[in-house]
C-alpha positions in Angstrom: 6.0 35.0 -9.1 7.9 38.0 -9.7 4.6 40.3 -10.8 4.0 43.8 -10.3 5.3 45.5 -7.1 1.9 45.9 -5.4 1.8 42.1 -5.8 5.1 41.3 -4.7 4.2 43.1 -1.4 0.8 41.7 -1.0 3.1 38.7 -1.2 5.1 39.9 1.4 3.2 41.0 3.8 1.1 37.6 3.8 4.2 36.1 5.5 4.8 38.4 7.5 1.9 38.0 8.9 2.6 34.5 8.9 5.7 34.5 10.7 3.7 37.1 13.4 1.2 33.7 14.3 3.8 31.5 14.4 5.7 33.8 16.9 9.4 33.7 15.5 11.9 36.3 16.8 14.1 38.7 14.3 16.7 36.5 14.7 14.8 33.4 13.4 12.7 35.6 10.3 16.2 36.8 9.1 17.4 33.3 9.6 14.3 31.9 7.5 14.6 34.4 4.6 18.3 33.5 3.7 19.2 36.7 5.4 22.2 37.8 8.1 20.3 36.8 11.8 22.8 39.9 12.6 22.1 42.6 10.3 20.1 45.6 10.9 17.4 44.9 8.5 13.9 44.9 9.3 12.7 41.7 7.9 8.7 42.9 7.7 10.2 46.0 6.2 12.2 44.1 3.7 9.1 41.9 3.0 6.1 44.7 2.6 8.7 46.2 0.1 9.3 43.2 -1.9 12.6 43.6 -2.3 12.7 39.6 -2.6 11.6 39.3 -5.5 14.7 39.9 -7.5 16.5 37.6 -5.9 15.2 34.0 -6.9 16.7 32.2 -3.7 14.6 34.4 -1.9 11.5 33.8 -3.6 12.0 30.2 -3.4 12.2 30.5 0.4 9.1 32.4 0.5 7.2 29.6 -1.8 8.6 27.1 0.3 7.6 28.7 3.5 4.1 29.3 2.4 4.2 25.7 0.9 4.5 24.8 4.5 1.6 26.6 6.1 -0.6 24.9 3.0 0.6 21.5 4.9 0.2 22.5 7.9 -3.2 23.7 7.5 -4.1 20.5 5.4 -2.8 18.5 7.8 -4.6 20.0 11.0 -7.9 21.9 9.6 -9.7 21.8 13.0 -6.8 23.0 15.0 -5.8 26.6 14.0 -3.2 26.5 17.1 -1.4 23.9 16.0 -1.2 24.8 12.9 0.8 27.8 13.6 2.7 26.6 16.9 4.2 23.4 14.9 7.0 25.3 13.9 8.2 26.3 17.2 7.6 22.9 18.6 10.6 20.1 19.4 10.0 17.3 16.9 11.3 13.6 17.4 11.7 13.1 13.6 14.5 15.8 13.7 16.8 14.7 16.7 14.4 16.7 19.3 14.7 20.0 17.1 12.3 22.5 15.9 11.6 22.4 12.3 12.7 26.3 12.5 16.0 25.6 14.1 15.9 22.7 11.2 16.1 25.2 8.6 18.4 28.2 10.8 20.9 24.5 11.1 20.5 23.3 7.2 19.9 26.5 5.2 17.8 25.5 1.9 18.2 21.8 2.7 16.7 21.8 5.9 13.4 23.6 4.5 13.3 20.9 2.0 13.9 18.5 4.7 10.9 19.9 6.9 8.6 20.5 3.4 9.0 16.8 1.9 8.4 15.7 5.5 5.4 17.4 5.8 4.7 15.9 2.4 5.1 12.9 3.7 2.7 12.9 6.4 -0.1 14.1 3.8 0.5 11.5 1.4 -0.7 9.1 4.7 3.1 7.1 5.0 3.5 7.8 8.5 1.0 7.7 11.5 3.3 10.3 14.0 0.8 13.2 13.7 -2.0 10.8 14.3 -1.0 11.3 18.2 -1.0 14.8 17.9 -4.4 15.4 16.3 -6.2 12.8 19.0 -4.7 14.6 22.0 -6.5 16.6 23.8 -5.4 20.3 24.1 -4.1 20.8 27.2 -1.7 18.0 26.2 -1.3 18.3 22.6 2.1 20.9 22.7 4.0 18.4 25.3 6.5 16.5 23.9 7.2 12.8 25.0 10.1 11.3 26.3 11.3 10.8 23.6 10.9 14.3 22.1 12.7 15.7 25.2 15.9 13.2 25.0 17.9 16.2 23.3 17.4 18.9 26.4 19.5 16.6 28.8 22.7 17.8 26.5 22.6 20.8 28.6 26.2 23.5 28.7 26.7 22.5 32.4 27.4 18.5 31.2 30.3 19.7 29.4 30.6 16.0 28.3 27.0 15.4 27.3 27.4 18.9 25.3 30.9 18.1 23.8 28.6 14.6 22.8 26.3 16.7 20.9 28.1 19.0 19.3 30.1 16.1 17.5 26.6 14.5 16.6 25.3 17.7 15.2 28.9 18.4 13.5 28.8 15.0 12.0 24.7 15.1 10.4 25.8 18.7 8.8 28.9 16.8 6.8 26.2 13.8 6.2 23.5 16.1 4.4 26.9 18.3 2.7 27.5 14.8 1.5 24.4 14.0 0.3 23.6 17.1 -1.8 27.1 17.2 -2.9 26.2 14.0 -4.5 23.0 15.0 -5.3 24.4 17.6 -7.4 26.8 15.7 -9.4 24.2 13.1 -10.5 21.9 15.7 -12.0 24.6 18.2 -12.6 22.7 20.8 -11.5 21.6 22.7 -8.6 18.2 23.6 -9.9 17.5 20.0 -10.5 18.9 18.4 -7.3 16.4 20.8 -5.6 13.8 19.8 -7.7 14.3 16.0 -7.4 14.4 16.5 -3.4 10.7 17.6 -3.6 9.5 15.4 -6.0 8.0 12.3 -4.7 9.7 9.6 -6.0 8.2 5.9 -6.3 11.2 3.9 -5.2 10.8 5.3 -1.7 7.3 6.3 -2.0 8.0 9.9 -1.0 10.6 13.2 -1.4 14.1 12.2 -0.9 13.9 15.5 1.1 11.7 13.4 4.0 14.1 11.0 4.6 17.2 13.4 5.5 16.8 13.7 8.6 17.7 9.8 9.9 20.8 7.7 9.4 18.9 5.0 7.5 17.3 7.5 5.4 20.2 9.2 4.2 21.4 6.1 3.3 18.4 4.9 1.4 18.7 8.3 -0.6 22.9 8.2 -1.0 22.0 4.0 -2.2 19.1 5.8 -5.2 21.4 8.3 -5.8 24.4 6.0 -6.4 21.2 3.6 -8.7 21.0 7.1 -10.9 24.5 7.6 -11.3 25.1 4.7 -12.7 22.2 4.5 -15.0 19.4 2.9 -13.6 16.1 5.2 -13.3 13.9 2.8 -12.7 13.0 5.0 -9.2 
């Protein structure tokens, strides 16, 4: 992936492009490239250039990324919209959140966690996009009840924010938990990565998809625990 500079910025520009239609601020393109939200660098800049490509977490951001879009555009090939306003939209499967503020929350993890979901849904396991593709288009972008749960935590219910803040807290230590573990079963970084992303047959899909829920996690912290002590029959 690392190729010849004019590649590398062909490379580069492509998602900058990318993040353009799906209408990210500075803020959130720093955020998604592994970068400081609050430096002064120009993220398209710093793309067209290619100065990512000698740092591997970088280019594994950008993969992942444009991994994404391939979903996304798999999932919803009639629907051009939706495929690039998904992003910015508040999903149910991740407490109410965005899958961008996902990956500005969880770093890495959370673009795992919003790649092997996305995995998920293609390899036909769950029905929840199933609503979104029927809709009609004046509704399609309105989230349910459900969906919308999360915005009555607002910063003048001091309790119902405190609330929130503790629940958020407490799901970051739960996924530091789970890739710390994650890491000292395969004694490697490289590979815990890699075995997030890989669909595997005791759960019938990425452990990645299943991070974002209580019983989830605990379904992926129980497989882990099954490797550890030998059994690799998942």
């Amino acid at each position: 992936m690392k190729g010849r500079p004019e590649e590398r910025g062909w490379l580069g520009r492509m998602l900058f492009k990318l993040f353009d239609h799906w209408q990210i601020n500075t803020h959130q393109r720093l955020s998604l490239l592994g970068l400081d939200p609050e430096s002064p660098i120009d993220p398209n800049e710093y793309l067209s250039r290619g100065y990512f490509a000698s740092d591997y977490d970088k280019l594994e951001r950008v993969s992942i990324l444009l991994g994404i879009h391939k979903s996304l555009r798999l999932l919803f090939p009639g629907n051009r919209d939706l495929v690039y306003q998904w992003v910015s939209q508040p999903n149910k499967y991740f407490d109410g959140l965005t899958p961008v503020e996902i990956v500005e929350r969880h770093g890495m993890l959370g673009m795992y966690m919003v790649r092997g979901y996305l995995d998920q849904q293609l390899s036909g396991r769950d029905l929840f996009f199933e609503k979104q593709t029927k809709a009609s288009p004046a509704t399609r972008f309105v989230p349910d009840q459900d969906d919308t749960e999360w915005l009555s935590a607002t910063e003048t219910d001091n309790e119902s924010h405190h609330c929130a803040v503790e629940k958020n807290t407490e799901k970051i230590l739960q996924l530091l938990d789970v890739w710390t573990l994650a890491v000292r079963v395969f004694s490697s970084e490289e590979k815990a990565k890699l075995w997030f992303v890989t669909r595997v047959p005791a759960i019938g899909c990425p452990p990645a998809a299943l991070l974002p829920t209580n019983g989830g996690r605990e379904k992926v912290i129980a497989l882990l625990k099954r490797i550890e002590q030998g059994d690799f029959g998942g």
